[in-house]
C-alpha positions in Angstrom: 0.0 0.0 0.0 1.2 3.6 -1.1 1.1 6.3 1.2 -1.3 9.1 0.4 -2.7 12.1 2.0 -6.4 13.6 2.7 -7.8 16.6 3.3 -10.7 17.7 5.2 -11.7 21.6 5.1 -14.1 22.4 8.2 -16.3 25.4 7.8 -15.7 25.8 11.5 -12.4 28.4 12.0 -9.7 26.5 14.1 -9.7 28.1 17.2 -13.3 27.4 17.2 -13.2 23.7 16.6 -14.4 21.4 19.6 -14.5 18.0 19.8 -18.1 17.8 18.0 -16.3 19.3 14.8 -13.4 16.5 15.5 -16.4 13.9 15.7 -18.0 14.9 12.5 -14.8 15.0 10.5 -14.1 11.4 11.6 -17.3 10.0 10.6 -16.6 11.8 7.2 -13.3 10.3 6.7 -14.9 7.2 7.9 -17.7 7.1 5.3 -14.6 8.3 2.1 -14.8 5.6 -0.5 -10.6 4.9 -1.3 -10.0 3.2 -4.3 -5.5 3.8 -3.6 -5.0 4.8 -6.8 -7.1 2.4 -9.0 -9.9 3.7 -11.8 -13.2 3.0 -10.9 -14.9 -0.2 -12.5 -17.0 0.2 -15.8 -20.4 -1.9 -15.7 -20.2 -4.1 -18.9 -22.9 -2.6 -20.7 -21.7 1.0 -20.3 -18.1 -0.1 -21.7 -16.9 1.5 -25.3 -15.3 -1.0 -26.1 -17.5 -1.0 -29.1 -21.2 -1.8 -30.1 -23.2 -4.0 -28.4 -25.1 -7.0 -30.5 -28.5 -7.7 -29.7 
């Protein structure tokens, strides 16, 4: 596995962040989909690879 880096801009200003803030942007990084890297997959029938026969 690579190393990589993410960011997470709060609309809260720093001195005012409290642990709430620190909660929420937790969750968020918790929920972040990581793919390290890799394209997303194309369904098979939305590949253009050329046409598709009946």
């Amino acid at each position: 596995m690579r190393p990589c880096a993410e960011l997470l801009f709060l609309e809260t200003p720093w001195p005012e962040v409290d642990r709430r803030d620190l909660w929420d942007a937790s969750e968020q990084y918790a929920r972040r989909s990581r793919r390290h890297g890799s394209l997303p997959r194309i369904p098979a029938q939305l590949s253009t690879t050329g046409p598709s026969k009946p």
